[in-house]
TIVO-2410 file (N, C-alpha, C; in nm, 3 decimals):
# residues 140
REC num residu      c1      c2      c3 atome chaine
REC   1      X   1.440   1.391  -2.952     N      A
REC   1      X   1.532   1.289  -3.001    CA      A
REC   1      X   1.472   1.150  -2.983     C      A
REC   2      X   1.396   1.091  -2.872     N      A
REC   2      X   1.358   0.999  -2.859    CA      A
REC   2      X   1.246   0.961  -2.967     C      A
REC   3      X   1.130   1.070  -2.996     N      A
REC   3      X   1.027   1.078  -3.048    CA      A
REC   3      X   1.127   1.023  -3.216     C      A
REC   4      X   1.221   1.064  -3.234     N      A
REC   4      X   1.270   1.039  -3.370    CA      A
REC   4      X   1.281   0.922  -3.375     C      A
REC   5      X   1.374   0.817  -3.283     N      A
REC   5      X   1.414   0.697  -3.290    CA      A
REC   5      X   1.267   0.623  -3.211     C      A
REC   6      X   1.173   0.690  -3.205     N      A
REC   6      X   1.054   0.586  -3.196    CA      A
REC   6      X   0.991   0.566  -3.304     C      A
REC   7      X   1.048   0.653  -3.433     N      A
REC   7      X   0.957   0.640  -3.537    CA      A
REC   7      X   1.030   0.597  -3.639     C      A
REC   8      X   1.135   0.583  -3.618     N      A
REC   8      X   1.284   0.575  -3.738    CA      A
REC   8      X   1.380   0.415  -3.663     C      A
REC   9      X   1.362   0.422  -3.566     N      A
REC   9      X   1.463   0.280  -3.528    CA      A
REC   9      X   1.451   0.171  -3.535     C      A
REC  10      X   1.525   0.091  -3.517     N      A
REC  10      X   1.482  -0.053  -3.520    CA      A
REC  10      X   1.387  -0.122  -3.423     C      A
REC  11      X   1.295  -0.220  -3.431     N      A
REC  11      X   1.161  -0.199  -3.332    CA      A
REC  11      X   1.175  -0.213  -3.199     C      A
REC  12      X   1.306  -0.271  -3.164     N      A
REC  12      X   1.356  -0.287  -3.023    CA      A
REC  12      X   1.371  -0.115  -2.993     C      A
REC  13      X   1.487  -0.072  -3.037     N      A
REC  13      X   1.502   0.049  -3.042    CA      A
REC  13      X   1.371   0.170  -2.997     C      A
REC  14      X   1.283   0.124  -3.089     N      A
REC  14      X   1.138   0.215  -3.118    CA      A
REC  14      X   1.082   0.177  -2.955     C      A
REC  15      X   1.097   0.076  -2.944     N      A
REC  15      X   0.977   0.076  -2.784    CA      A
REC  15      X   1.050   0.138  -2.626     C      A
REC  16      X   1.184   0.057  -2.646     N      A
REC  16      X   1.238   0.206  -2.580    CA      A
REC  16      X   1.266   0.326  -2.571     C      A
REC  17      X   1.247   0.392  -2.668     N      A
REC  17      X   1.257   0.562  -2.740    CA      A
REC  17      X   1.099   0.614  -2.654     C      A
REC  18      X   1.015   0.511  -2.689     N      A
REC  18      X   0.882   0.551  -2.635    CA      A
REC  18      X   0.872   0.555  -2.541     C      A
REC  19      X   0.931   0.445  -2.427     N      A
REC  19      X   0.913   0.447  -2.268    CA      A
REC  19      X   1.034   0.551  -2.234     C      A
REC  20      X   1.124   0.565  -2.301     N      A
REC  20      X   1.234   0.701  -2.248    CA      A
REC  20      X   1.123   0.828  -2.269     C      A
REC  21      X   1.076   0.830  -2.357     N      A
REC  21      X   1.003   0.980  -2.429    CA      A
REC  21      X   0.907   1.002  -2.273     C      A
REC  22      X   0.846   0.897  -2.303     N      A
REC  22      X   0.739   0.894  -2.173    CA      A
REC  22      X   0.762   0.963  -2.066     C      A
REC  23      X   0.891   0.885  -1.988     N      A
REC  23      X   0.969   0.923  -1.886    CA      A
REC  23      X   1.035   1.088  -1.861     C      A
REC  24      X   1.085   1.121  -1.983     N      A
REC  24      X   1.086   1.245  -1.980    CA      A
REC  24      X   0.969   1.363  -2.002     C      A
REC  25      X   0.877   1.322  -2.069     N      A
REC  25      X   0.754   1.392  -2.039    CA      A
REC  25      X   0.652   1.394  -1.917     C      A
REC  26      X   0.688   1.322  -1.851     N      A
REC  26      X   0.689   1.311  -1.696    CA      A
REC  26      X   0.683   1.398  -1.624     C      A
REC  27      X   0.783   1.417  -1.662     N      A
REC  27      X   0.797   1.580  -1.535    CA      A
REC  27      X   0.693   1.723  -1.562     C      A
REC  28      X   0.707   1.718  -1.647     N      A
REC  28      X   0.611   1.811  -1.732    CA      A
REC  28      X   0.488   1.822  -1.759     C      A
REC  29      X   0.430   1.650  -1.803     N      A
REC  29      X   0.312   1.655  -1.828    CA      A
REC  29      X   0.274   1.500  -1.825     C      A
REC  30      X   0.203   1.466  -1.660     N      A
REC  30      X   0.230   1.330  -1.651    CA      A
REC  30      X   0.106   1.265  -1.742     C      A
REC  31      X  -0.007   1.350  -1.745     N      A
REC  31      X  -0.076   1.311  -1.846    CA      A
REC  31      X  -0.071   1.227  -1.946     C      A
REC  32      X   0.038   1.345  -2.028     N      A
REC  32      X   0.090   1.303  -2.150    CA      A
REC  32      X   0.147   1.218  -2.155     C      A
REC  33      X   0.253   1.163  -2.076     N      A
REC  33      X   0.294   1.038  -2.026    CA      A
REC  33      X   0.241   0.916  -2.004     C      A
REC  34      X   0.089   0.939  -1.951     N      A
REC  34      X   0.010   0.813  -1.926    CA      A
REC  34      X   0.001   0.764  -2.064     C      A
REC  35      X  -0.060   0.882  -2.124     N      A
REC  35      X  -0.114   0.805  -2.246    CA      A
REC  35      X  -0.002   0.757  -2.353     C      A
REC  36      X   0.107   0.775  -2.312     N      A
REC  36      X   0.201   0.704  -2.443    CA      A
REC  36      X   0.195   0.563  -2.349     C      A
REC  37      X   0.221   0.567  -2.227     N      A
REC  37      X   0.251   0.449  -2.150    CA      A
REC  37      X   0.087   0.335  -2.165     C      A
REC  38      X  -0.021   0.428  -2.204     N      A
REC  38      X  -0.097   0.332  -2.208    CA      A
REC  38      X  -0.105   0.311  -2.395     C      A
REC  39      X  -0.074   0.374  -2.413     N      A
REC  39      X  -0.043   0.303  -2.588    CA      A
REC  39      X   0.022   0.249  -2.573     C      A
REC  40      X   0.159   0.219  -2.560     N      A
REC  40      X   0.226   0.108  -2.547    CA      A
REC  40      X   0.177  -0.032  -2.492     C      A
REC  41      X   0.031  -0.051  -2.344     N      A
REC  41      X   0.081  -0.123  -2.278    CA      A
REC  41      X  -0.069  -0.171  -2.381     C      A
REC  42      X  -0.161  -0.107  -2.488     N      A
REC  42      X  -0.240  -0.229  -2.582    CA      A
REC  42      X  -0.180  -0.227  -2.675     C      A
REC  43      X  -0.048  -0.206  -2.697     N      A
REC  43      X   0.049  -0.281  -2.843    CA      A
REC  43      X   0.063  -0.406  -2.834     C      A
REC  44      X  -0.006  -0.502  -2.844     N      A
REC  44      X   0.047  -0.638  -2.828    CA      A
REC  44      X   0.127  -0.706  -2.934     C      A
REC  45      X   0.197  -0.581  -3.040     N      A
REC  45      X   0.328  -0.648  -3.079    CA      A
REC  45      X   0.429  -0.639  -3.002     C      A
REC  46      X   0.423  -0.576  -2.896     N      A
REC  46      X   0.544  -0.568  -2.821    CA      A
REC  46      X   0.541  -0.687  -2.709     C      A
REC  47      X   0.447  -0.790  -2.656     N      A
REC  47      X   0.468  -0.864  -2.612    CA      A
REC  47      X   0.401  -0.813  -2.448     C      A
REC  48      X   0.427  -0.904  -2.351     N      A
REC  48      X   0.346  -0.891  -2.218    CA      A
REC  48      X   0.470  -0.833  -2.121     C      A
REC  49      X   0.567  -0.833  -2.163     N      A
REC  49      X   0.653  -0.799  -2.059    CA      A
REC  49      X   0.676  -0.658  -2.069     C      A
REC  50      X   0.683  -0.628  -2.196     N      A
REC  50      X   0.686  -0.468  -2.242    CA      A
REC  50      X   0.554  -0.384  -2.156     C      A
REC  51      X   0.452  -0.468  -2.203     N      A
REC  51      X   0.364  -0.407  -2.188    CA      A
REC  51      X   0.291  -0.400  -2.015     C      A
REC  52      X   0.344  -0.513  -2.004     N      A
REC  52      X   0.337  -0.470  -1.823    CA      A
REC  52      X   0.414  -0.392  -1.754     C      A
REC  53      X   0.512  -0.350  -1.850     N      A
REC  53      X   0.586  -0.249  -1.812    CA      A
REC  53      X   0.551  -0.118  -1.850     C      A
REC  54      X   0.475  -0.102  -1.942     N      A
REC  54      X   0.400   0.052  -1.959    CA      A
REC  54      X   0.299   0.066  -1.858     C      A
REC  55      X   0.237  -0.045  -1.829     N      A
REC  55      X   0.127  -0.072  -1.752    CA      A
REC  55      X   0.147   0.007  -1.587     C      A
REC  56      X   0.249  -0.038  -1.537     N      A
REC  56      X   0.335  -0.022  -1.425    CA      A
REC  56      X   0.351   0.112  -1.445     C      A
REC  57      X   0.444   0.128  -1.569     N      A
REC  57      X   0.522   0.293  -1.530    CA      A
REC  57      X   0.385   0.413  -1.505     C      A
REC  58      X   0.273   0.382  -1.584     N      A
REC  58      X   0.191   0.458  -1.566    CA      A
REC  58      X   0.115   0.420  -1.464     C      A
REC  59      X   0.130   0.407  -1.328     N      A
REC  59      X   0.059   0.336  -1.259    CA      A
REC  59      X   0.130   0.434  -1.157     C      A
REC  60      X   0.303   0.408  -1.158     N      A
REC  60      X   0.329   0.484  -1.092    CA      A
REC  60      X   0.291   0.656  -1.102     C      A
REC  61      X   0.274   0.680  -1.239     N      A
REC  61      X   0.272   0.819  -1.214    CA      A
REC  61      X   0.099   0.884  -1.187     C      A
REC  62      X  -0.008   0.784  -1.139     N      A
REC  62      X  -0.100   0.789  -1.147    CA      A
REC  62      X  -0.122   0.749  -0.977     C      A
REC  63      X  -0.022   0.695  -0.892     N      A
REC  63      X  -0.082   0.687  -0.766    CA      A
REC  63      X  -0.098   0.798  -0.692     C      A
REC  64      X  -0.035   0.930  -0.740     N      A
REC  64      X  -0.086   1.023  -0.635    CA      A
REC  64      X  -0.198   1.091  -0.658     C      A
REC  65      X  -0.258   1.031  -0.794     N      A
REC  65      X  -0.394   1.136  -0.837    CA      A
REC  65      X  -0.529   1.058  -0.823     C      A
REC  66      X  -0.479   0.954  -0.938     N      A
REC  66      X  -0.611   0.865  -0.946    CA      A
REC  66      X  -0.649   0.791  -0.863     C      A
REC  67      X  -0.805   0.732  -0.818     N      A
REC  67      X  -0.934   0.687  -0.756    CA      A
REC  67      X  -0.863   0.554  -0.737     C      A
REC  68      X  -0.781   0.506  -0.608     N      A
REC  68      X  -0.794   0.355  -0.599    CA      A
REC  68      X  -0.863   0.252  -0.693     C      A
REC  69      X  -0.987   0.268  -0.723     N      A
REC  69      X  -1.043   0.163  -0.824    CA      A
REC  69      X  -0.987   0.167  -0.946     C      A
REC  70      X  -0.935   0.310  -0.987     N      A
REC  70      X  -0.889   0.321  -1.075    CA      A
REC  70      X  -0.730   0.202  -1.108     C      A
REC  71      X  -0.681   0.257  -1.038     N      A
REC  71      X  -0.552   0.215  -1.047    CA      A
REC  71      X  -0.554   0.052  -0.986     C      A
REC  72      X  -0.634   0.011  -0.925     N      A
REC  72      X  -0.697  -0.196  -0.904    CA      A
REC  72      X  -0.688  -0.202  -1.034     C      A
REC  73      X  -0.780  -0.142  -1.095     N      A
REC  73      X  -0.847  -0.214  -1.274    CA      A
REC  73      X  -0.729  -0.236  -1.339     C      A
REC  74      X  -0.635  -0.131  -1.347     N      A
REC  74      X  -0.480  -0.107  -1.411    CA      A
REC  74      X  -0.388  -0.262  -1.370     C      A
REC  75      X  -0.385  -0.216  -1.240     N      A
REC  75      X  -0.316  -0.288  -1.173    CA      A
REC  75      X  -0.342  -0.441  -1.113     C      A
REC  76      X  -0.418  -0.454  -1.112     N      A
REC  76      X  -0.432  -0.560  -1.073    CA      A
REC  76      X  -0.403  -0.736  -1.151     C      A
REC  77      X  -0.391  -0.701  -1.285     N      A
REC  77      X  -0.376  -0.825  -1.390    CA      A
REC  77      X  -0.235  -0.840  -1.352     C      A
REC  78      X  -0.154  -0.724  -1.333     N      A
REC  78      X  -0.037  -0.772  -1.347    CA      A
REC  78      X   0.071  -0.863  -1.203     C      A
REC  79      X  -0.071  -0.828  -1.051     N      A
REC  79      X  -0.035  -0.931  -0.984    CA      A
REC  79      X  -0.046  -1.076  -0.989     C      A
REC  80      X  -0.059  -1.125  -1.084     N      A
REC  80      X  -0.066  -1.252  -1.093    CA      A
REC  80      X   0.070  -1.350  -1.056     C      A
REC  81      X   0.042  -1.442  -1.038     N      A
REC  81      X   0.165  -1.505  -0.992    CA      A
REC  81      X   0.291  -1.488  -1.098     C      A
REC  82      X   0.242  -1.530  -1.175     N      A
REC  82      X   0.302  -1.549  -1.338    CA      A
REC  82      X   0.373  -1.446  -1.423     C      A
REC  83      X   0.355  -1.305  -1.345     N      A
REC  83      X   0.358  -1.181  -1.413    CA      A
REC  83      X   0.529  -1.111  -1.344     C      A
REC  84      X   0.620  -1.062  -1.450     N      A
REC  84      X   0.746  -1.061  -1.397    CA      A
REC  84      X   0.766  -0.915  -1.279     C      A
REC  85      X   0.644  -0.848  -1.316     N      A
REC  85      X   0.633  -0.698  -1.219    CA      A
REC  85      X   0.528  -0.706  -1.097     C      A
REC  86      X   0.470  -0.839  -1.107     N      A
REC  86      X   0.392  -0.870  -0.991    CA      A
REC  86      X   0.410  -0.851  -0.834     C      A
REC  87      X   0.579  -0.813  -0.790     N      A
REC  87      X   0.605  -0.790  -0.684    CA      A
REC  87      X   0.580  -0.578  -0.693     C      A
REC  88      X   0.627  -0.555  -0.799     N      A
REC  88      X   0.627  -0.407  -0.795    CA      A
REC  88      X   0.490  -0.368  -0.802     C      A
REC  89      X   0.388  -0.413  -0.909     N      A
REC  89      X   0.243  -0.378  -0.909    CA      A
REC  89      X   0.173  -0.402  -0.732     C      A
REC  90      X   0.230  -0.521  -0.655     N      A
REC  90      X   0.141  -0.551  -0.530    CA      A
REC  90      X   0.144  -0.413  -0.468     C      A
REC  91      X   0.313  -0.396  -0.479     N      A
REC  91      X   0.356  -0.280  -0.369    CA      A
REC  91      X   0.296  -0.147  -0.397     C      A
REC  92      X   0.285  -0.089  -0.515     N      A
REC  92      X   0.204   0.009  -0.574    CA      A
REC  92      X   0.037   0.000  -0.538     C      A
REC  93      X  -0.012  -0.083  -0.549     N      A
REC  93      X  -0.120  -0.097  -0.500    CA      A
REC  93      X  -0.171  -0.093  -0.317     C      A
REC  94      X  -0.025  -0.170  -0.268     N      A
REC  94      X  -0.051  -0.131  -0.120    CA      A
REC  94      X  -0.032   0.015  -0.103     C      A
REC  95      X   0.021   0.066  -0.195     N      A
REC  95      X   0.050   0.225  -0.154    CA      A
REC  95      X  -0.065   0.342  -0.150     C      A
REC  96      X  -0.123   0.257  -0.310     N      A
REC  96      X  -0.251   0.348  -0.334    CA      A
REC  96      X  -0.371   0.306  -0.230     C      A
REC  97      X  -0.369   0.192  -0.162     N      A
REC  97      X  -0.515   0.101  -0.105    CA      A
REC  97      X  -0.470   0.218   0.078     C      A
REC  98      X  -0.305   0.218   0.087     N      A
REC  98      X  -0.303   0.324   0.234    CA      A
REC  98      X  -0.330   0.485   0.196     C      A
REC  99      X  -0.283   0.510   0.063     N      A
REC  99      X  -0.320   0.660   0.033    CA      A
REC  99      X  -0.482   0.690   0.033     C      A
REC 100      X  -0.564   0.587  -0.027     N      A
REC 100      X  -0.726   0.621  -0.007    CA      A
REC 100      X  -0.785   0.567   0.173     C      A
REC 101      X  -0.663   0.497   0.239     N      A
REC 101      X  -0.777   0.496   0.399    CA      A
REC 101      X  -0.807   0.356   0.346     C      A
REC 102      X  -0.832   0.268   0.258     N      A
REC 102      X  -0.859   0.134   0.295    CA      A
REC 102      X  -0.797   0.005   0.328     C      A
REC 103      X  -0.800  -0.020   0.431     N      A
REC 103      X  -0.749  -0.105   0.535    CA      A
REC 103      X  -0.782  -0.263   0.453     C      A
REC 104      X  -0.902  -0.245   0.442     N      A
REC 104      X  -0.878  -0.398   0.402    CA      A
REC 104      X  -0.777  -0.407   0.264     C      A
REC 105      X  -0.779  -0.326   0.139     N      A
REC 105      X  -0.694  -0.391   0.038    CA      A
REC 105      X  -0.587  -0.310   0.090     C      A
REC 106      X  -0.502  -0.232   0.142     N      A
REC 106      X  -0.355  -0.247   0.224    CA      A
REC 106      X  -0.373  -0.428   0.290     C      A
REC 107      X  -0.449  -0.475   0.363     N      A
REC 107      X  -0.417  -0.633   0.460    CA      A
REC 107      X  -0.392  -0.699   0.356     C      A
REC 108      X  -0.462  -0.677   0.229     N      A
REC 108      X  -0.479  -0.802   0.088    CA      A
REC 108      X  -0.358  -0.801   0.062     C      A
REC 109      X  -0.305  -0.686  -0.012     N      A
REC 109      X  -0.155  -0.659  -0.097    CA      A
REC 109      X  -0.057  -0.658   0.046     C      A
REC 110      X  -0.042  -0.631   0.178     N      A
REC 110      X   0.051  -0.675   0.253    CA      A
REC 110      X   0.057  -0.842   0.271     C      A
REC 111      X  -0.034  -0.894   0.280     N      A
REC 111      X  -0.080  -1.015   0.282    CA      A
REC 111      X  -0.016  -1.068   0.175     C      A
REC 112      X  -0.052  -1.073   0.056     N      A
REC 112      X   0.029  -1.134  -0.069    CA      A
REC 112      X   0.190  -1.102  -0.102     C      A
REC 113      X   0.210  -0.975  -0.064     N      A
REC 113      X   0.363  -0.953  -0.076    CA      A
REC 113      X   0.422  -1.062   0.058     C      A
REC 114      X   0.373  -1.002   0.183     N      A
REC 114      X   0.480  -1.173   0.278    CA      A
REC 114      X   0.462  -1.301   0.251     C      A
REC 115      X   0.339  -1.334   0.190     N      A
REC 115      X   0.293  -1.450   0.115    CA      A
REC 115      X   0.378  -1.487   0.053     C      A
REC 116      X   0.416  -1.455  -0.059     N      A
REC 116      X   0.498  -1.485  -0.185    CA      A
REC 116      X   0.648  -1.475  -0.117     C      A
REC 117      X   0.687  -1.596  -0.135     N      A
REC 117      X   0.879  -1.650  -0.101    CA      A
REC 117      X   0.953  -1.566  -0.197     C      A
REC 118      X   0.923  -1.523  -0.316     N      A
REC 118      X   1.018  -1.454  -0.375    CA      A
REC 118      X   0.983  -1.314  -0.384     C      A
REC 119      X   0.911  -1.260  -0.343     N      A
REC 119      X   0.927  -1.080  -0.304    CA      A
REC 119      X   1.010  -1.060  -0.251     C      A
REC 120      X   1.125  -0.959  -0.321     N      A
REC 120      X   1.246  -0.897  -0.274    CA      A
REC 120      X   1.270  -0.848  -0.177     C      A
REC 121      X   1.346  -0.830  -0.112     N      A
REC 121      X   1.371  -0.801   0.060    CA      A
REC 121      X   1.333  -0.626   0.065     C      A
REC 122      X   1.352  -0.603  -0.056     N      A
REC 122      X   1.320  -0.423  -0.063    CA      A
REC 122      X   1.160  -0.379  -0.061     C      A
REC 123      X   1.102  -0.497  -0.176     N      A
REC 123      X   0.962  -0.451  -0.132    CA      A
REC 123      X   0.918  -0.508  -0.012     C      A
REC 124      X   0.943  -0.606   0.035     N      A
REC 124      X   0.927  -0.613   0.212    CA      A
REC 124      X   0.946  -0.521   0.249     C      A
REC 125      X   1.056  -0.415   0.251     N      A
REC 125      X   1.091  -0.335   0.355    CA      A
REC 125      X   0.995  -0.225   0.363     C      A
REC 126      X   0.984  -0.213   0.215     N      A
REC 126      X   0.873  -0.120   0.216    CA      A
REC 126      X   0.737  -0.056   0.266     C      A
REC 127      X   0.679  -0.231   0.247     N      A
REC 127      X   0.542  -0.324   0.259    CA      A
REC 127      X   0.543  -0.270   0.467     C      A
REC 128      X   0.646  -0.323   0.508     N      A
REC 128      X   0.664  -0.300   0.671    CA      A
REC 128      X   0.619  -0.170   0.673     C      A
REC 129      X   0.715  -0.095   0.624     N      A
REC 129      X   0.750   0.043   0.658    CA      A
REC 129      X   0.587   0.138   0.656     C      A
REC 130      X   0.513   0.093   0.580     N      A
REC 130      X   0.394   0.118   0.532    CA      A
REC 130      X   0.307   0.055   0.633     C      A
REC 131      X   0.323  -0.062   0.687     N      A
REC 131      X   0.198  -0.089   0.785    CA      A
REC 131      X   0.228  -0.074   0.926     C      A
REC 132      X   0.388  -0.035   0.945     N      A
REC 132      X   0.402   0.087   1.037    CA      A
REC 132      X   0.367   0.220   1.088     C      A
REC 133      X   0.366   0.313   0.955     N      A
REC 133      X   0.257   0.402   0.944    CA      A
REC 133      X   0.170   0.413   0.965     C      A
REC 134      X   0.094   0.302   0.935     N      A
REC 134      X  -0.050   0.266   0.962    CA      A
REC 134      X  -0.089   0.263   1.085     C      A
REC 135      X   0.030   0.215   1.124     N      A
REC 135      X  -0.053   0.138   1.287    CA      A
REC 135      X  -0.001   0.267   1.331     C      A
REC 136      X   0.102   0.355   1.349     N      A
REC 136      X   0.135   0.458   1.412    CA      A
REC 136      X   0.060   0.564   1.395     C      A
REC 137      X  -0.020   0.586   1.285     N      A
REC 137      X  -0.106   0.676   1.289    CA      A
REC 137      X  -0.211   0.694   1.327     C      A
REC 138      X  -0.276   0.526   1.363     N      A
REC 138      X  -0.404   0.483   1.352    CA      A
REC 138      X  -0.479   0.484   1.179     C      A
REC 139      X  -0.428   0.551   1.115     N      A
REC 139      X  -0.508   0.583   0.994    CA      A
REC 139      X  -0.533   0.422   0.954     C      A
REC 140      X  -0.663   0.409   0.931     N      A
REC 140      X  -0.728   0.297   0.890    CA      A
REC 140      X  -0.855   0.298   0.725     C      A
***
């Protein structure tokens, strides 16, 4: 159903049909998922906010597999100050920088999330909760 109204709806319509489609192919086949999410995120008729949002969704479904560097290259444009998912991309990235063992980019992305006055009190909590682990495990 989604796949229909991504090809038949009105273009607002169409780009969410695609990130729903995505989402539900998810479960199934996150693969398949990346790659609609990364078609979407070089549509640059859809604009930067859309598309940092495909950028993201496939980011998430890529931190438990893919190569840290991998997911920096992805991720990383969209920490910019300027960027409206810049608090969610940091936190994703601190996740993937403690899932591969590297200490220094977990300090970077913890570092920039308490940095920044407007990171949400949730990804703080998170950001903590994570360099709690850290220190409780020793894992470095």
């Amino acid at each position: 159903a989604f796949a229909k109204v991504a090809t038949e709806g009105t273009p607002a319509y169409k780009v969410l049909a695609r990130m729903r489609e995505a989402n539900e192919i998810a479960s199934r086949d996150p693969n398949a998922a990346v790659a609609i999410y990364d078609q979407l995120a070089r549509d640059g008729s859809l604009g930067p906010t859309f598309q940092d949002l495909a950028t993201l969704r496939a980011g998430y479904l890529l931190v438990d597999t893919a190569p840290f560097a991998d997911l920096s290259k992805r991720l990383e444009p969209l920490t910019a100050a300027d960027r409206p998912f810049r608090h969610s991309a940091r936190a994703l990235l601190a996740l993937a920088a403690w899932k591969a063992n590297d200490a220094a980019a977990l300090k970077k992305w913890s570092d920039m999330i308490a940095a920044d006055v407007e990171t949400p009190n949730g990804t703080r909590g998170q950001i903590e909760m994570l360099n709690a682990l850290t220190a409780s495990s020793g894992k470095s």
